[in-house]
N, C-alpha and C positions, 0 to 999 in steps of 0.2 A: 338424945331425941327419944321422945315418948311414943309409942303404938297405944291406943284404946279402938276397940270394936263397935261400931255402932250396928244397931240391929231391928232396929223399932222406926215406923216415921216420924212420931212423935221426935226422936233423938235428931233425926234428921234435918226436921225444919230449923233446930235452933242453929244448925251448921251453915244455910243459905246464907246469909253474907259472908262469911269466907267462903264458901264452896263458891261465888259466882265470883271473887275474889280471884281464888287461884286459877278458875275456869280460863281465864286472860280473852273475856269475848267471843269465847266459841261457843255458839247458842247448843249445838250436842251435847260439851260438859257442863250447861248451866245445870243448878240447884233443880229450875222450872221442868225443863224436860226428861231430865233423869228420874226426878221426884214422882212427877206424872205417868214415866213407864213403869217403875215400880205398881205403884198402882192399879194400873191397868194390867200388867202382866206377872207382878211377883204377889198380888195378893187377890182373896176371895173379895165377892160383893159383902161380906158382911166383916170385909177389911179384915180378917184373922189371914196369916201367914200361909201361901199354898204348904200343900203338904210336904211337896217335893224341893224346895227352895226356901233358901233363908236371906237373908240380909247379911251384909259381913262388909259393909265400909270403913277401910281403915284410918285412921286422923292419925297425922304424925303429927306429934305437936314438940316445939324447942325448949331450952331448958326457963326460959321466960312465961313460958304455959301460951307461945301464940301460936297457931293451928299454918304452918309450914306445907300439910299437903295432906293429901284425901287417895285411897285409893279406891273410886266407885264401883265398887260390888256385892256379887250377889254369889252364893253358890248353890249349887240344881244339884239334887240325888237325882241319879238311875240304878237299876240294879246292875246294867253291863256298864256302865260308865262312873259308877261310883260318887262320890262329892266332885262336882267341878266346878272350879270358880269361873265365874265370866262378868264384864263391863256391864253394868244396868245399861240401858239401851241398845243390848243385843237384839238380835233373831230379825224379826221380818221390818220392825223398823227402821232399820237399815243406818243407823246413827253411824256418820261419817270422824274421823279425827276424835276417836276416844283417845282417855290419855288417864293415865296419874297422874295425877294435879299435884303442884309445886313452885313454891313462892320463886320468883327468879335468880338466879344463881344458889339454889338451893336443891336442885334436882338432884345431886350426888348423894349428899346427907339423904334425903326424903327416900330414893329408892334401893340403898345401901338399909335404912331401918325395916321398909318393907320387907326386902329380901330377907335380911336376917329373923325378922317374926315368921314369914314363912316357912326359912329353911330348918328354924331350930325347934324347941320343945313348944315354942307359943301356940303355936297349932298345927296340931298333927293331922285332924280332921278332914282333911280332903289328899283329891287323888290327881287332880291334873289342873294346873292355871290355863286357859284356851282366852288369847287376847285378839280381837277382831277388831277390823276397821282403825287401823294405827298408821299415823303418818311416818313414815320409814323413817323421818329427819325427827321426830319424836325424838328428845335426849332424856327423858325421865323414863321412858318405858323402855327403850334401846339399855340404859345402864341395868333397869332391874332387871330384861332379862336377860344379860349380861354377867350382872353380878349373880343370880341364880344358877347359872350355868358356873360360875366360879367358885362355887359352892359345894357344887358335885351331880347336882341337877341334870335328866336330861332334859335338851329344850331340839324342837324341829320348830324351824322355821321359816313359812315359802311366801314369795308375793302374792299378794292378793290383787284386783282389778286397781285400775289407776284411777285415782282424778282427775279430773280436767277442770285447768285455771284459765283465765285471761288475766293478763297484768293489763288495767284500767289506766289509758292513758289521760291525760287532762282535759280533751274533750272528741265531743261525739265525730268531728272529722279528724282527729289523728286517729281515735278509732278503726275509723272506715280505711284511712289511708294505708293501716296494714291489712288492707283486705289485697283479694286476687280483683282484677278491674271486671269479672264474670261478679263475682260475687258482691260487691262495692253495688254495682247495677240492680243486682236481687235487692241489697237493704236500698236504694232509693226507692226503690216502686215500692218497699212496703211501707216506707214512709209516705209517698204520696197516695196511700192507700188509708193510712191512717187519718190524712187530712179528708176524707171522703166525711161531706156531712149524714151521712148514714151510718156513721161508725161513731164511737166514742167510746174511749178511754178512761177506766175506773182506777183508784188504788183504794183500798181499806185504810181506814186512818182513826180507826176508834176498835174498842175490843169488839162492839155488837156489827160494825162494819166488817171488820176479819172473818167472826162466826159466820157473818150471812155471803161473807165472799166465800170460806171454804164450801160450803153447801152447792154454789156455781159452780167451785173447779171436781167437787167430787162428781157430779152428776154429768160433766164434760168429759172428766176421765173414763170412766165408763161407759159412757157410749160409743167414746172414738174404740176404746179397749172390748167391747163385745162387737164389733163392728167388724173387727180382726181375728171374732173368735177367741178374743182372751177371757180371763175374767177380771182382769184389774185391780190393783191392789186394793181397793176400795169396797172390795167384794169381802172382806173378812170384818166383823162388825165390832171385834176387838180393836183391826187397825182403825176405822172411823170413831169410838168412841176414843181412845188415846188422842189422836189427832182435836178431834172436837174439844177437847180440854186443854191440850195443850198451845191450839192456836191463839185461845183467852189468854192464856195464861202467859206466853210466851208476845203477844200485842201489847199486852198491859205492861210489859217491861223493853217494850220498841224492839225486839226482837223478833217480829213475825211482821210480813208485806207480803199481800194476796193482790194483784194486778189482774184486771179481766177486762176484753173488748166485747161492746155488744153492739149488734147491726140491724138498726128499727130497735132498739129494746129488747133485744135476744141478744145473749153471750153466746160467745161462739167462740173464744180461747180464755183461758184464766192459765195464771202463770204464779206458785205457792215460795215463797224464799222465808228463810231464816234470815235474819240480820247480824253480822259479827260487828267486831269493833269498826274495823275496816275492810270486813268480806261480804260480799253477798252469795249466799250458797242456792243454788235454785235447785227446790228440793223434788215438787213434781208440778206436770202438766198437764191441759188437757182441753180437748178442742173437740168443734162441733163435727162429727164425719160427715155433714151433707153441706159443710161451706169450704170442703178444701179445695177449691178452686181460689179462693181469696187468700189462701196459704195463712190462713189463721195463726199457727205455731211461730211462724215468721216474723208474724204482726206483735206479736205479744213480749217475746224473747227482743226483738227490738225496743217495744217500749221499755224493758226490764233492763234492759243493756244504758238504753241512755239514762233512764232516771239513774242506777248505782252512777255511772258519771258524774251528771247534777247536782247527788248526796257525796260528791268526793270519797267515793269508795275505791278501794287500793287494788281490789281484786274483783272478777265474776268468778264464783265456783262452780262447776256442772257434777261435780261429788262422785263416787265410784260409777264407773263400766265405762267400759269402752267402745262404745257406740260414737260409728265415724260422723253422723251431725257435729260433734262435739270440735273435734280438729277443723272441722268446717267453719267455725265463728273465731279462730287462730289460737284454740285451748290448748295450752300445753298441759304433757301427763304429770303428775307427781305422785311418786311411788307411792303405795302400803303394802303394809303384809299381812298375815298375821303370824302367832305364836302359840305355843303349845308348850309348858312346861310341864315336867313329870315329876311328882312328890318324893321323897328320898324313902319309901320300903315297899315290901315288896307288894303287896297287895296292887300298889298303882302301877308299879313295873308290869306285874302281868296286864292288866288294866290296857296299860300301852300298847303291851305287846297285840291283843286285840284290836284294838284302834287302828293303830299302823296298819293290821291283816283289811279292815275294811275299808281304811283309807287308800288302798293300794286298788282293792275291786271296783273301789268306789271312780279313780282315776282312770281305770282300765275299761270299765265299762264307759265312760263320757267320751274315752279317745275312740272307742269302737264304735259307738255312735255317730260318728262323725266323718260321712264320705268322702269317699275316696277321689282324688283330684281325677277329671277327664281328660284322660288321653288323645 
């Protein structure tokens, strides 16, 4: 098995059908959204490389020259942190289920070749692998850093926030019928709240439909979210412009479904999901703060719940944290973690050794923050 470096998007593009290939339907490793973060966050408006970050995807390819698996990244200089490689669709994005990409029953091969370009003379250039947003049952990134660690590597490894699944039963009353009979109560009245002829029910079903639905949910998000004094992720004009390109882009391949309720001709909840093969990830939301008496949020996540039904969908995803609404619609958790592997000399050793010191202050001060139970 072959390692080549890709490093350019020009290289990239011509990779999209095998990259969404081995992606296996999860819209976070598609070609579309990875490609679009790059974009928006590894490169200048006048598309030249940031200064600080490079490009560094690695393509395993077989002894037949066909492309086996992708390792999507990128690696960030700092001067105290040195080369660190990380998943394109890191940082405030929040890309859920990255992975090394790998054709199936090929995961071993694919991240046995990674590691060994890693660990040996192929590239010395960097100082620490930091992998986020990994499903713990991941077997292609569990073996590499596995095998890296088998190598000589250090690796620390802790859980990260859980996801939360529903397994999508066959229809919208077996659904219900694992509810608690409190709760079962709640989604009827939001259903006969949705038959209210003053309401009505939207989904996007064209790319210029998506664009004009994200525009609703951004501008819902935001008010519920300064409402509360936050400032809403929609407050940073990097995250809106990423999104704004990706929602086209990811519509145009049925992988993006923006749902909104409006009451008289005013939205008053919009609900943003990716599309997988057979998952619906629900990515964000956002609701009018001067109709929660109508429990808008409710309204919406129901219609969102029954349509994936309808579309025979396998799964509802609610994606990392653990915010207890979520156990509330019968979401069970499934792990992540992340990882942290350390390059074999010493520069990255030290490197570590720093990191560890902050990451230790850094834990120490969030548990100290954190009051004391009343006696």
């Amino acid at each position: 098995m072959r390692i080549r470096v890709v490093q350019t998007t020009t290289e990239m593009a011509l990779l999209a059908p095998d990259w969404n290939r081995l992606a296996r339907g999860v819209p976070f490793r598609s070609f579309e959204w990875l490609d679009c973060w790059w974009r928006h966050y590894g490169q200048c408006d006048d598309e030249s490389l940031r200064p600080d970050a490079a490009l560094l995807a690695l393509v395993a390819s077989d002894d037949q020259d066909a492309v086996v698996g992708i390792a999507p990244w990128y690696c960030e200089r700092s001067l105290t942190g040195g080369q660190v490689i990380r998943f394109l669709g890191s940082g405030e994005i929040y890309s859920d289920y990255l992975s090394v990409l790998s054709a199936p029953g090929r995961e071993a091969e694919v991240a046995g070749a990674v590691a060994d370009w890693l660990s040996q003379s192929c590239y010395r250039d960097w100082d620490a692998l930091e992998l986020t947003g990994v499903d713990a049952e991941d077997i292609t990134t569990r073996q590499l850093v596995s095998g890296l660690q088998h190598r000589g590597l250090a690796l620390h490894v802790r859980p990260d926030l859980c996801c939360w699944r529903i397994d999508l039963p066959a229809t919208w009353d077996a659904y219900l019928d694992t509810l608690s009979k409190s709760h079962r109560k709640q989604m009827r009245r939001a259903e006969r709240r949705l038959d209210d002829d003053r309401l009505a029910c939207h989904t996007a079903r064209s790319v210029e439909d998506a664009a004009q639905a994200l525009e609703i949910l951004i501008e819902l998000h935001q008010r519920r979210q300064r409402s509360l004094g936050r400032p809403g992720c929609f407050d940073s004009e990097q995250f809106v412009a990423f999104h704004r390109d990706a929602v086209r882009r990811l519509a145009a391949a049925d992988q993006a479904r923006i749902d909104w309720i409006e009451r008289d001709g005013q939205p008053i909840a919009a609900e943003y999901q990716l599309l997988g093969s057979d998952v619906v990830y629900a990515y964000q939301g956002g609701i009018a703060p001067e109709w929660l008496s109508l429990e808008p949020g409710r309204m919406v996540m129901v219609a969102a719940i029954r349509a994936a039904i309808a579309g025979r969908y396998r799964v509802y995803d609610f994606l990392r944290g653990d915010e207890p609404y979520k156990a509330h619609w019968r979401a069970v958790p499934r792990r992540t973690l992340r990882a942290r592997v350390v390059a074999p000399h010493r520069g990255a050793r030290m490197r570590n050794s720093l990191w560890l010191a902050r990451d230790a202050a850094r834990l120490w001060l969030k548990q100290s923050l954190v009051a004391p139970p009343v006696r």
